[in-house]
N, C-alpha and C positions, 0 to 999 in steps of 0.2 A: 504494500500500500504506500500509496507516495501523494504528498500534499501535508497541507495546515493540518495540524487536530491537536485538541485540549487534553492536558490531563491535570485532574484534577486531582490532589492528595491532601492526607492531614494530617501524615507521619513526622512530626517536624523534630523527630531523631534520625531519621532520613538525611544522608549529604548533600539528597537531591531536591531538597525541601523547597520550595522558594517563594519567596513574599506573597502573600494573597490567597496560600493555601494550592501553588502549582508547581506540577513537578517541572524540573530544569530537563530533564532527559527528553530526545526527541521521539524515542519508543521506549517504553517495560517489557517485559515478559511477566505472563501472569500465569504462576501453577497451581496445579491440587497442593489441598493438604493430603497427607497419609493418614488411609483409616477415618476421616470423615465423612459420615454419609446426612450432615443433618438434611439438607436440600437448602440451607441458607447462605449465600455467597460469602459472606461475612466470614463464617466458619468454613466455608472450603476449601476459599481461596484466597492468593496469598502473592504479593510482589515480588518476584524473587529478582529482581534489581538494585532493591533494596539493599543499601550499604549506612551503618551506623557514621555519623556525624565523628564520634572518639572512640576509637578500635580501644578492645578489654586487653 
C-alpha cells in the first residue's frame, strides 16, 4: 500500500510516540497475541513495532 495514512496511538512509552497522540512511523506491523481467543482487539492484538522510549 502506498500513499498518506494516519496512525493513530496512545503508547506514549513508545519511541515512536509523537505529539497529539500519532505514531512517527510511516507503517506498524500488527500481531496476534499467543493463546488469546477473547474476540476483542484490544486483547488480541498487539504493535509489534513497538520499541520502549528507555531500554531495561
Amino acid at each position: 500500500m502506498t500513499g498518506e495514512q494516519t496512525i493513530r496511538c496512545g503508547v506514549e512509552s513508545c519511541k515512536f510516540y509523537g505529539a497529539g497522540g500519532y505514531c512517527r512511523l510511516e507503517s506498524i506491523e500488527v500481531l496476534p497475541q499467543h493463546n488469546i481467543y477473547s474476540g476483542r482487539a484490544d486483547d488480541e492484538t498487539l504493535c509489534s513495532s513497538y520499541e520502549p522510549i528507555l531500554e531495561l
